[in-house]
C-alpha positions in Angstrom: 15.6 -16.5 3.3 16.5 -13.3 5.0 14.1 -10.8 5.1 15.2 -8.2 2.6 15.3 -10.9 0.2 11.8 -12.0 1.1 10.5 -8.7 1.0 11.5 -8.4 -2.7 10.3 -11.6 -3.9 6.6 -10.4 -2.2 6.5 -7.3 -4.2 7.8 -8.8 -7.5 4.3 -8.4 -9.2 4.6 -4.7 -9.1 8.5 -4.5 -9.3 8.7 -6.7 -12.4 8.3 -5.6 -15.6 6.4 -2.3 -13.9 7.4 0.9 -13.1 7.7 0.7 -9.1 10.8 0.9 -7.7 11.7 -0.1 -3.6 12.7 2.9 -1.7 12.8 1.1 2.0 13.1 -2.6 3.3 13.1 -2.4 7.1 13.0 -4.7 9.3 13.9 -4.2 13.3 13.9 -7.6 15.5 15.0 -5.4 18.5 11.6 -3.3 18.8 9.3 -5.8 18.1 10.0 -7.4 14.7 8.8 -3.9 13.0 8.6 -3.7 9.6 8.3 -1.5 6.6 8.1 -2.1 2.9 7.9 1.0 0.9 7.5 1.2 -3.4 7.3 4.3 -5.5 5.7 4.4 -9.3 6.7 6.7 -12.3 3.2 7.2 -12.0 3.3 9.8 -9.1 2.0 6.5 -6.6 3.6 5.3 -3.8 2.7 2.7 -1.7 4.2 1.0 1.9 3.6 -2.3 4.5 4.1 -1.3 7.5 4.4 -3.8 10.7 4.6 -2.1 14.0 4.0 -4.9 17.3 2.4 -7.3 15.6 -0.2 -4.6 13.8 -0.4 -5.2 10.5 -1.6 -2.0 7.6 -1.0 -0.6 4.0 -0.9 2.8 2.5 -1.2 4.4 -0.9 -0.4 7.9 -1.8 0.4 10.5 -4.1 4.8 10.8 -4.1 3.8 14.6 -3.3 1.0 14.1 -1.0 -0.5 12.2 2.4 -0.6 9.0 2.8 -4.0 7.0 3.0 -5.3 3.9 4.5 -5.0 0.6 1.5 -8.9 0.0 3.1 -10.5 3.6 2.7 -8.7 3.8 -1.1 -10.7 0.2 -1.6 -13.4 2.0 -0.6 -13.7 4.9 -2.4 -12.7 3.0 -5.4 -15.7 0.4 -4.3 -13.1 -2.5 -4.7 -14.4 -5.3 -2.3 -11.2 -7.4 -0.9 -10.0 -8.9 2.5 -6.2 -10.5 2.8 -6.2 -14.0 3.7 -2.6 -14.0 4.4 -1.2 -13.7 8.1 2.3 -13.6 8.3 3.6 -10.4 6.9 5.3 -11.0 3.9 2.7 -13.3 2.4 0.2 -10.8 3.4 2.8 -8.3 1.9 2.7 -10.9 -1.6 -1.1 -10.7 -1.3 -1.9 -7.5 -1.7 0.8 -6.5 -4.3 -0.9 -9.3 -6.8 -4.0 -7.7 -5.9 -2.7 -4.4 -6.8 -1.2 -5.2 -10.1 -4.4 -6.8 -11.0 -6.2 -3.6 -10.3 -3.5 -1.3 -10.8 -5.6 0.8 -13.3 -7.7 1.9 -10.9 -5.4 3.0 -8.5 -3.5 4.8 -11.1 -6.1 6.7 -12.3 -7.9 7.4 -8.9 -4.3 9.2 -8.2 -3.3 11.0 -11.6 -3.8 14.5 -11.9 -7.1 14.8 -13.3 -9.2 12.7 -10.5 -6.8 13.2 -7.4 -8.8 15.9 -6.0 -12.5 14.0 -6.0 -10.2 11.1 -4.6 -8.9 13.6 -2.1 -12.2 14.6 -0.9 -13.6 11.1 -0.5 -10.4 10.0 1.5 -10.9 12.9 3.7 -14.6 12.7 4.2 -14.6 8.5 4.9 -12.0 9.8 7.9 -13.7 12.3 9.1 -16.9 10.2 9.5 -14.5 7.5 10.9 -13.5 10.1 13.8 -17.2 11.0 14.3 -18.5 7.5 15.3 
């Protein structure tokens, strides 16, 4: 299976029957195997995989906004949860199921009327991050 075609079958649980949409499918053998999965909602949430040399990490953010680590938005939202997966698109398959399971949560830690305590969480988690 090539891997545009694997890539949609890993996000199906949020692409089925949901309102994300896949904006980019990358996938670059000549600089390392790189690779980027990238999903918008009609919800104003956007979310993207990324695989740079063998370094694998997720990000959620508002469609108008910055983009935040998958790990400090678990945090803030006091979700508990560690991929078992290795290989990228299983990894990729793991944490979409685990997103539409909790999709609520994201969604509403991102919609208007909370995005700003979010916001100052996301911020604050980094910047004791950088002071460590």
């Amino acid at each position: 299976m090539d891997f545009e075609k694997s890539a949609n079958y890993a996000v199906e649980e949020l692409t089925k029957g949901s309102n994300f949409q896949i904006k980019v499918v990358s996938y670059d053998e000549a600089h390392f195997g790189n690779a980027e999965v990238s999903l918008t909602s009609s919800q104003n949430l956007r979310i993207r995989f990324l695989l740079d040399k063998g370094e694998k990490w997720s990000e959620i953010g508002r469609t108008d906004d910055e983009w935040f680590s998958f790990n400090d938005v678990l945090d803030v939202l006091g979700i508990i949860f560690s991929p078992n997966e290795t290989e990228f698109i299983d990894w990729v398959g793991e944490i979409s199921k685990f997103i539409k399971i909790h999709f609520y949560k994201f969604e509403s830690a991102f919609e208007d009327r909370n995005y700003m305590v979010t916001h100052k969480k996301l911020k604050e988690l980094a910047r004791q991050r950088m002071l460590k």
